[in-house]
N, C-alpha and C positions, 0 to 999 in steps of 0.2 A: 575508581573502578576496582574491586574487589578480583584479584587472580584468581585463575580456578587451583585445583591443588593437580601435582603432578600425577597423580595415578589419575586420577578421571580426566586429565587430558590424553593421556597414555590409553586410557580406555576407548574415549571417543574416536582415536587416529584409526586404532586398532578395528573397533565396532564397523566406522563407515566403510573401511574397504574391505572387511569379512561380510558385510551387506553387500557390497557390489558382487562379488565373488559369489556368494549365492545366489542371486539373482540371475549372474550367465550361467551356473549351474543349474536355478533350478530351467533354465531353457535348453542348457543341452540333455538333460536330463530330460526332460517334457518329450525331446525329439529319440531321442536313446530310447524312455519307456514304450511311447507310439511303436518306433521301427520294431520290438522287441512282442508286442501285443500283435501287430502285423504278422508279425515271424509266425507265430503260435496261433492264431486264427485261421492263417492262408494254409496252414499244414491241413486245417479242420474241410476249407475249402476243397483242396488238391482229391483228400480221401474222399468226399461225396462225388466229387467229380468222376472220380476213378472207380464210384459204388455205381454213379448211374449209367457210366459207359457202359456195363457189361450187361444193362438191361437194354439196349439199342443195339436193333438189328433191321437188318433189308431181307424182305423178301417177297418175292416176287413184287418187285419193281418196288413198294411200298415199305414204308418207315416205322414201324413199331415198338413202342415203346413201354416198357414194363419198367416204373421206378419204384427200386425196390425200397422196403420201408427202411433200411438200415440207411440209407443213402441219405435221410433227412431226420433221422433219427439224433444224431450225434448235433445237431442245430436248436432239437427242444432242450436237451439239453443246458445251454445259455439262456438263463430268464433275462426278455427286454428285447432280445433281437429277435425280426423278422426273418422268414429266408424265402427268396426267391428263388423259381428255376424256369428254364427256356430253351427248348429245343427247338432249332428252326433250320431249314433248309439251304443249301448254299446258293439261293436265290431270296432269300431275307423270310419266309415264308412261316409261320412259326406250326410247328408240328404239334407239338403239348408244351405245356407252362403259361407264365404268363408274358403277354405278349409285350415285342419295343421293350424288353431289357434292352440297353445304351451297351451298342459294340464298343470295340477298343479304338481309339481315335487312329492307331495305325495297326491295323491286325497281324500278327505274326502267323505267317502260311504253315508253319513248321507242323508236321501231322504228329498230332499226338503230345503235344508239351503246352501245357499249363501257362495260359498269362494271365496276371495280376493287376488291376486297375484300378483308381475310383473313378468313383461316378456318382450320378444323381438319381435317385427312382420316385417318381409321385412325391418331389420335393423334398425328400430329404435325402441324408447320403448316404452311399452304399460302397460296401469293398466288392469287386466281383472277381473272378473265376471264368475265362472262357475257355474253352479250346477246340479246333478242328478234329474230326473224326472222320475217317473214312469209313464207312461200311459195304461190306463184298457179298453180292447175293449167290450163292452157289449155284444155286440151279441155274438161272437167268446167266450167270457170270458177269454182271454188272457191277457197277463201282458207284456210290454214292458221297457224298460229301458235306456231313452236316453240321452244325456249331451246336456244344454244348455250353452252358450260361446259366452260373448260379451266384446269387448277387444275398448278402447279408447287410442288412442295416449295421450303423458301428457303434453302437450306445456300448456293448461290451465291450470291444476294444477302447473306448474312450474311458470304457469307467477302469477296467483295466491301468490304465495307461495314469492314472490318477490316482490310482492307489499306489504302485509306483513311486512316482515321484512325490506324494505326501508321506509317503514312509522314509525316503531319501532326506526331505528338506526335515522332519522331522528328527532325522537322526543326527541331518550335520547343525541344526537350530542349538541340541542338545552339546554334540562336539564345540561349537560356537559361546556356547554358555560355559561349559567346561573351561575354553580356554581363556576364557576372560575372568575367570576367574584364579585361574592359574596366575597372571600376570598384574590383576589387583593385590595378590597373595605376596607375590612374587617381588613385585615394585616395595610392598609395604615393608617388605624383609628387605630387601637392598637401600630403602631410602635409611636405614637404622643407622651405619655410620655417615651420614647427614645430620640427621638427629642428634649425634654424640659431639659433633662440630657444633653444632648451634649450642648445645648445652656448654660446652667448653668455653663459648668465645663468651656467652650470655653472663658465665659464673666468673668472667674474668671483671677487676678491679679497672677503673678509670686511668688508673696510671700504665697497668699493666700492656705495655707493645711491642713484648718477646714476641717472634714469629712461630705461626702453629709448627707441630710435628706432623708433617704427612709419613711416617711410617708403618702408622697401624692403620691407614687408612686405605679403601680400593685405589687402584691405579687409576680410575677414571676418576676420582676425586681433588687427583693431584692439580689439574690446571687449576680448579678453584682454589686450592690451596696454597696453589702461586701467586694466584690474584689475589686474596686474600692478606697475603704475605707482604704482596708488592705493593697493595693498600695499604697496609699497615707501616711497612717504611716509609713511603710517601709521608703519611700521617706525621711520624717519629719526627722526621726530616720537619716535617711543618714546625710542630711543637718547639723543636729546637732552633728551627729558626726565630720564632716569635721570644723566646727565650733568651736567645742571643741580640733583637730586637732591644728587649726592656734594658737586656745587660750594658747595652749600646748607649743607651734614652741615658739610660743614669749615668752612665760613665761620664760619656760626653757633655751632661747639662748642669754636672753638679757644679764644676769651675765657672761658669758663667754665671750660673744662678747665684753662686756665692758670690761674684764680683758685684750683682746686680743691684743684691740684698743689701753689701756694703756700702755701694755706690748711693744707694735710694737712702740708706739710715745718713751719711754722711750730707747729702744734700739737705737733709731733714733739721739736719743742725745749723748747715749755715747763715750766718743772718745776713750773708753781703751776696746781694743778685748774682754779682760775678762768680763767687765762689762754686754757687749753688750749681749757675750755669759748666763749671767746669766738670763738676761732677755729674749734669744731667748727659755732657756732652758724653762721655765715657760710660754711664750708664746705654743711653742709643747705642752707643757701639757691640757695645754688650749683646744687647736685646737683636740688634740685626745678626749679631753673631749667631747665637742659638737659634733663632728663626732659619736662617740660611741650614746649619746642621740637621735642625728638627727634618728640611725638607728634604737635603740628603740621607735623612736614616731612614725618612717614608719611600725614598726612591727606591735606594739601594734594596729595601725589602721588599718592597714590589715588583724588582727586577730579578732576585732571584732563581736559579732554574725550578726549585721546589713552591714557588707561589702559584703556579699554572696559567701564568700571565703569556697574552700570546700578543704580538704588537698587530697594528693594522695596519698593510702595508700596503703603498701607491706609487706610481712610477713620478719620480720629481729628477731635476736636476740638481747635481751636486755642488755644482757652482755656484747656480743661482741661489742655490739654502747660506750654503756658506761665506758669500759676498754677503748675505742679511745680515747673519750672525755678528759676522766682524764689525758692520757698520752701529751694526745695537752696544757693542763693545768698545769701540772706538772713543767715547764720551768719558769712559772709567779709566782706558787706559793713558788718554791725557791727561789727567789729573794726578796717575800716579806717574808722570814721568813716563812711561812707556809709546815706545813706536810701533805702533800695530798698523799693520798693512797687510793687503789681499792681491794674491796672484792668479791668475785663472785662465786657459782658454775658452773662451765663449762659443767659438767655434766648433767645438770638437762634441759630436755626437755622441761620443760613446759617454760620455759623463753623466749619463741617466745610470739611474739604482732602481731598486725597492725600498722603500721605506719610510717610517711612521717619521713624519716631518719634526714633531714636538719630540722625540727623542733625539731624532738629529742634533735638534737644535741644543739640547740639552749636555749631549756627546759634546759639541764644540766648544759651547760656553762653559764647560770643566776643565777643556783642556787649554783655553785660554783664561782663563781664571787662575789656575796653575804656573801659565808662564808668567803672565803680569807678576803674582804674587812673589813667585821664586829669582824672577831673573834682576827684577830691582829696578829700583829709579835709573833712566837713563840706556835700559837695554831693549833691543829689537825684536819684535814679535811677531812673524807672518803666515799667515794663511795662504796654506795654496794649496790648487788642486788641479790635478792632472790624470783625464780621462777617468775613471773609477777612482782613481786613490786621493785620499784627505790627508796633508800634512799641516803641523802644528811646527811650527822651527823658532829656536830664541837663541840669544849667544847668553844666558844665564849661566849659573854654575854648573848645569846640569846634573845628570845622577850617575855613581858610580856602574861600572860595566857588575860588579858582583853585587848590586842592590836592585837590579831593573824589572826579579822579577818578583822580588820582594812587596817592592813600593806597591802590585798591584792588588796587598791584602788590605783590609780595613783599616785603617788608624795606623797605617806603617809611617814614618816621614823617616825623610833620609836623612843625613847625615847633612848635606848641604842644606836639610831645608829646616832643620831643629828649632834652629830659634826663629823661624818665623812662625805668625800666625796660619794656622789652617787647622781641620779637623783629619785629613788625610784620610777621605773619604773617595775624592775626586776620581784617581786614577779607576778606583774599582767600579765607581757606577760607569766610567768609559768602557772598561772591559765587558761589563754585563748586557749594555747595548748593543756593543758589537757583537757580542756572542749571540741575540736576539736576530739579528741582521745577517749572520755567516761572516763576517768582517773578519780579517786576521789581524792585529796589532802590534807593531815594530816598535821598540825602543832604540835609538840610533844617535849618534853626534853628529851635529850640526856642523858644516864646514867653518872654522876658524873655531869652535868651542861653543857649546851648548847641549842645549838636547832637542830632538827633532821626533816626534809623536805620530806615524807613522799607519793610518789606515788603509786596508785595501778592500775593497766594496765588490761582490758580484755585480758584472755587469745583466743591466735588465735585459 
C-alpha cells in the first residue's frame, strides 16, 4: 500500500477539523444573523406600532381609528413581506384590521411597551408586535383598554439572515483556502532539510557508515537523526561482527583442514588396512573437531548482543534441566576417566527460572565439557544446584585469579589449559547465555583446588 506523502496528510488533518469548525460556525452564525435580522425588523415593527397608536382614540364611549399611511408605509418598503394589522378590544373583539391575529401565549399587562413573538397566520409564519393601549375619553372621563397587533410574514428576515451568513461562510471558505495553502507552501519549504538528508544518505557509498551530522539540520530533525545514527551503528556493529565471524571460520578451521588434508593424502597412500585405519582414525577426530567449532562459531554469533536474537523463555526447573544435562554427559565422561556427579535439592521450590531450555542445556554442556577436558583423567566433576544458582566444581588445575576475566574472550586459553585440545570458545558462549537470561557469573576455587563455575538465575 502506497503512503500518502506528508503534506496532503498534513492537509487532510488540517481540512477535516477546519470543516467541522465551520459547520458550528456556520450555525451560530445562522442564529447570530436571525437574532440580528430580528434586531432590525422589530425596530420597523416598534415604529408602525407607535405611528398607529397616535391614530387611536376614545370618544364618546367608542374606538376610532385613523391608520395613518406612514404607519404601513415603511412595510412596502421590503419586497416579499406581507404586513398585518389588528386592533381589537380588551374583550378579544376586533375593532379594524384583520381579524384572530395569534395573541402572545402569555401577555405582558405592562401599558404601553412593545412585545415581540412568533407566531403562525393563514399557515405560514409571522414575527408580530402587540402592545396594550389605554385610551381616555375626556369628555365621558372614561378609560378604555385596547391591543394593538401588527404581524409581518418573515421571508425578509429569513433572506436577510442568509445573506449573512453566506457572505460569512463565504469569507472564512476563502480564509480556509488561504490557509491551506499557507501550510502546503509551508510544509514543502520545511520538508527541504528532509530532502538534503535523503539526498546525503542516498549519494553515500555501500561501505560508507560514518554517522550523519545533525548540525545544519532543524532541531526537530534530530531524533531521526539519532535513529538514523543509531541504525547505522547497529548496522557497523553487524558488519563487524560477520567480519569478525569469517575472520573466526578461517582462523580456526585452517589447522584442522590442514590436518584433515594431510591425514586423507597419507591414508591414500597406505597399502596396509591398519595403517590406513590409523590415519582415518585421526582424520574423524579431526572432522569432529571442526564440526564441534564450526557449531560454536554459529552459536557464539548468533548469541551476540548485536544479532537481535531474543531467547524464548518458559518457567522450567533448574534441577530437573540440569540432572538431564549431566546424565547425557555422564557416558563421555567415563571414558575419559572423569567423575561426574549431580547434586540437587528436589525439594526446594524456588529453583524455577525463566528460560529457553536448549540454551540451558547448551550453557552446561560447555561448562562441563570444559571441566572433563581441563581437569584430566582421574578428576571430579559435579554438578549442583541450589535454589536459583548453577554450579559447575572440579579439582582440575583450575585458572589463574589474574586470567578469570580474560579466559571469558574468544579463543583466550589459559595458561593451565595451553596444551590441551579446545578452541577456547566455550567460556564466552556461557557468558552470552547468561547475559540473555540476566544470570551473573562467578569464577571461584573450588574447596581443596580447582575451579567452580558459578551461575546465579533470577528467580521466576
Amino acid at each position: 500500500m502506497k503512503s500518502a506523502s506528508l503534506r496532503l496528510q498534513l492537509t487532510l488533518w488540517l481540512l477535516l477539523p477546519l470543516l467541522g469548525l465551520l459547520a458550528l460556525d456556520a450555525w451560530l452564525t445562522d442564529r447570530r444573523a436571525m437574532a440580528a435580522a430580528h434586531q432590525a425588523f422589530d425596530r420597523t415593527l416598534a415604529a408602525s406600532l407607535k405611528a398607529m397608536r397616535e391614530g387611536i382614540i376614545l370618544r364618546d364611549g367608542r374606538v376610532e381609528v385613523e391608520v395613518p399611511y406612514l404607519a404601513l408605509e415603511v412595510f412596502d418598503a421590503e419586497a416579499g413581506s406581507r404586513i398585518y394589522y389588528e386592533i381589537r378590544d380588551e374583550h378579544g373583539a376586533t375593532i379594524t384590521g384583520y381579524p384572530d391575529l395569534p395573541m402572545p401565549a402569555q401577555p405582558v399587562r405592562s401599558l404601553y411597551r412593545t412585545q415581540f413573538y412568533d407566531a403562525a397566520y393563514r399557515g405560514e409564519p409571522v414575527r408580530m408586535a402587540a402592545m396594550p393601549l389605554p385610551l381616555h375619553d375626556v369628555r365621558s372621563a372614561r378609560t378604555q383598554l385596547v391591543w394593538v397587533l401588527v404581524a409581518e410574514t418573515t421571508e425578509p428576515r429569513a433572506q436577510l439572515a442568509n445573506d449573512i451568513l453566506l457572505g460569512s461562510l463565504q469569507q472564512e471558505l476563502m480564509l480556509i483556502g488561504l490557509a491551506l495553502a499557507i501550510v502546503w507552501f509551508g510544509v514543502r519549504r520545511g520538508l527541504r532539510p528532509l530532502h538534503r538528508l535523503s539526498d546525503a544518505m542516498a549519494a553515500r557509498g555501500p561501505d560508507d557508515l560514518e554517522p550523519l551530522d545533525a548540525a545544519t539540520l532543524p532541531v526537530e530533525t534530530h531524533p531521526l537523526v539519532t535513529a538514523v545514527n543509531q541504525y547505522v551503528a547497529r548496522l557497523q556493529r553487524m558488519v563487524q561482527g560477520r567480519k569478525r565471524f569469517f575472520a573466526d571460520a578461517a582462523h580456526q578451521l585452517k589447522t584442522p583442514l590442514a590436518i584433515i588434508q594431510a591425514e586423507s593424502e597419507l591414508a591414500l597412500r597406505e597399502r596396509d588396512l591398519d595403517g590406513a585405519r590409523v590415519h582415518l582414525a585421526q582424520l574423524n577426530g579431526s572432522v569432529r573437531q571442526v564440526a564441534k567449532e564450526v557449531e560454536q562459531l554459529l552459536s557464539l554469533s548468533r548469541l551476540e548482543p548485536d544479532s537481535g536474537y531474543a531467547p524464548t523463555l518458559q518457567r522450567l526447573r533448574l534441577g530437573t534441566l540440569a540432572q538431564a544435562v549431566a546424565l547425557e554427559w555422564a557416558p563421555l565422561a567415563r571414558r575419559d576417566g572423569v567423575d561426574l556427579g549431580f547434586e540437587g535439592d528436589e525439594t526446594d521450590e524456588g529453583a524455577e527460572v525463566d528460560g529457553q531450555p536448549e540454551l540451558l542445556q547448551e550453557l552446561l554442556g560447555n561448562l562441563i565439557d570444559n571441566a572433563i577436558r581441563y581437569a584430566g583423567n582421574g578428576a571430579m566433576v559435579t554438578v549442583r544446584v541450589d535454589g536459583a544458582s548453577l554450579r559447575v566444581e572440579d579439582n582440575g588445575p583450575g585458572i589463574a585469579g589474574h586470567e578469570r576475566e580474560a579466559v571469558f574472550r574468544r579463543f583466550y586459553r589459559g595458561e593451565a589449559s595451553a596444551a590441551r585440545a579446545g578452541s577456547g570458545l566455550g567460556l564466552s558462549i556461557v557468558r552470552e547465555i547468561a547475559r540473555l537470561h540476566g544470570a551473573a557469573i562467578v569464577l571461584g576455587e573450588t574447596r581443596g583446588g580447582g575451579l567452580t563455575v558459578a551461575l546465579h538465575f533470577p528467580r521466576a
